[in-house]
Phi, psi and omega in degrees: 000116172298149181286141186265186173298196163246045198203152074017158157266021147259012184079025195242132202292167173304052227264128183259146186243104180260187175181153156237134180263140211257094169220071200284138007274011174091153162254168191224121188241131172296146179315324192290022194234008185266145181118307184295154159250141192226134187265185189179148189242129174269074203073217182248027165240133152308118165239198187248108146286108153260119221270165160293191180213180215217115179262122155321075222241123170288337168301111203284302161352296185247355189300336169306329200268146157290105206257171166311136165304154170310340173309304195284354180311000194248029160214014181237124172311124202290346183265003170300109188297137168293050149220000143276349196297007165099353211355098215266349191133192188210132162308100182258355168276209182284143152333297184285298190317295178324300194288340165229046145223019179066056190029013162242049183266333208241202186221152192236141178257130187246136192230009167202157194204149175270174180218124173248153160202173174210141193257111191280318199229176183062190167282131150317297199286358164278350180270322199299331189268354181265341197239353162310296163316266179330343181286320197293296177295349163305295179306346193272305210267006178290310194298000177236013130296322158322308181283311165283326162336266184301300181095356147327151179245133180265298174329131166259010150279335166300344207281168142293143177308171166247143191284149187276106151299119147105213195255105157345284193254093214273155182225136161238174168227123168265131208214152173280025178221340159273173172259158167320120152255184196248166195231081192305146164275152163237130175247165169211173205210090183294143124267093186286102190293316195264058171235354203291133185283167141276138116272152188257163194251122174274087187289170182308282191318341178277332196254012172258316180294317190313292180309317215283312194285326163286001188259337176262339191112333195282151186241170268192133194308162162306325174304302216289342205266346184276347173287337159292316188296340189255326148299303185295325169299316171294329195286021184223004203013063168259080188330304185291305219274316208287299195285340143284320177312283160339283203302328160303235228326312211266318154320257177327000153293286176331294167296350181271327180265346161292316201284335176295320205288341157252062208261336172273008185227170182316161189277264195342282206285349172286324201284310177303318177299312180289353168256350157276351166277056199256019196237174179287322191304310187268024163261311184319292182310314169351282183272028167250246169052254187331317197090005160308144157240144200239172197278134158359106187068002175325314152322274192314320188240020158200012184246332178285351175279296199295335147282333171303302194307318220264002194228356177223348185081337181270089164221150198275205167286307183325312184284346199271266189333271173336278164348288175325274182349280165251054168259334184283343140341281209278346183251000178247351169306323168286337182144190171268138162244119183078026152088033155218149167274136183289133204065043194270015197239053186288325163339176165025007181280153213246178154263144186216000000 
């Protein structure tokens, strides 16, 4: 929605409704995309998604942080230090790059973004109470476009612990003749530098089709969304749970390419044919049958981890990753839906 007059064309005034949204732990967008107003519809009202924005700033201090859009300055002080600001995000590329290129060399994580709309008629506090309501599922199906787009995790039960330097857990030792001392530990702290994902930098265009799809209702197929879930069990090392999920997202796949491949015979003799196929192995066998081809070694890295997770209980981190992998193969195997692919942002892409 573009920004309007503050007048009507029968001349009666205008009342603008801003907001802010919380949307911690944040997405990460190119610096040329701070700024932007992005539309979007929220429940059955328009609004403005307006992103923060990045000042070239000589304060060493606050030049990382992100500030309020210019929209929001008219509820934000203007002497408010940008890391006092409600902390709208952080500039996370190189500085200097960024900064000669007019802030559109890097990438930024935005953990807060505003919402204008304007109210001709009626109550400010019924739109304000309409949109309230309504965002948070609005966000939810943004965030898991975000997530199948891009490959980013939104879900904050998906982020990794943070790792600890040094000694965690402190010791002192106390005697009845001394004072307490503290007592060092010596630790060490493995780091896998190559566990690390690709994530795609969500640029303006990308993130206008985003709003756009949540903004019609649509959510992102049930597979893409269990390959987030199943990702995010890795970034938690939750092994067994990452290697079902995998294997849900991959089942329904697996059937979603039985039902194309039988796509010429009657509903009545398909639904029969799929009830003697009810497990992922013998759907798999199905669509080789079929003349379907399914990914390399599929068997071997994901239907044998996922009856072990799901009849034993047991699985390793190796078989978790592989299980992940092809499950993500075999669901991108189908295709694009609503005319994007899943994980389609490689371009730019960072470790994260």
């Amino acid at each position: 929605m573009s920004e309007r007059a503050w007048s009507s064309t029968s001349g009666d005034p205008v009342v603008r409704l801003l907001g802010r949204f919380n949307a911690s732990p944040g997405f990460l967008v190119s610096t040329a995309a701070l700024g932007k107003q992005l539309p979007a519809t929220i429940g059955n009202d328009e609004v403005a998604i307006v992103l923060p924005e990045w000042q070239n700033i000589q304060d060493r201090s606050a030049r990382w942080y992100l500030s309020a859009p210019q929209v929001m300055r008219e509820v934000t002080r203007p002497d408010t230090p940008a890391e006092e600001d409600g902390r709208w995000g952080e500039l996370l590329a190189d500085y200097q790059a960024a900064g000669q290129s007019g802030g559109g060399g890097g990438y930024a994580n935005v953990d807060r973004f505003a919402l204008v709309t304007e109210v001709s008629s009626g109550s400010t506090s019924d739109v304000a109470s309409r949109l309230h309501t309504a965002v948070r599922s609005w966000w939810r199906v943004v965030s898991s476009w975000i997530e199948a787009v891009s490959g980013q995790l939104l879900d904050p039960g998906s982020q990794r612990a943070t790792v600890v330097l040094g000694q965690e857990t402190p010791f002192w030792e106390i005697t009845s003749t001394q004072p307490a001392r503290s007592v060092s530990v010596t630790t060490t702290v493995d780091i896998d530098l190559n566990s690390r994902d690709l994530v795609g930098i969500l640029g303006h265009a990308e993130l206008e089709r985003v709003f756009a799809l949540a903004s019609r209702g649509c959510e992102p197929p049930l597979e893409w969304q269990l390959i987030s879930s199943a990702r995010g069990a890795l970034n938690t090392a939750n092994w067994r749970r990452a290697v079902i999920d995998a294997g849900t997202a991959a089942e329904l796949a697996v059937t979603s390419k039985i039902e194309t491949l039988t796509g010429g015979v009657d509903s009545q003799i398909r639904s029969a044919l799929l009830s003697g196929y009810q497990m992922l192995g013998k759907r798999s066998e199905l669509v080789e049958k079929l003349g379907g081809k399914l990914p390399d070694r599929f068997r071997d890295s994901l239907i044998g981890p996922r009856n072990s997770a799901v009849h034993r209980g047991v699985v390793t981190p190796e078989e978790a990753q592989k299980a992940v992998a092809a499950s993500v193969k075999v669901v991108k195997q189908n295709g694009p839906v609503h005319g994007v692919e899943l994980f389609e942002l490689p371009s730019g892409a960072i470790s994260r």
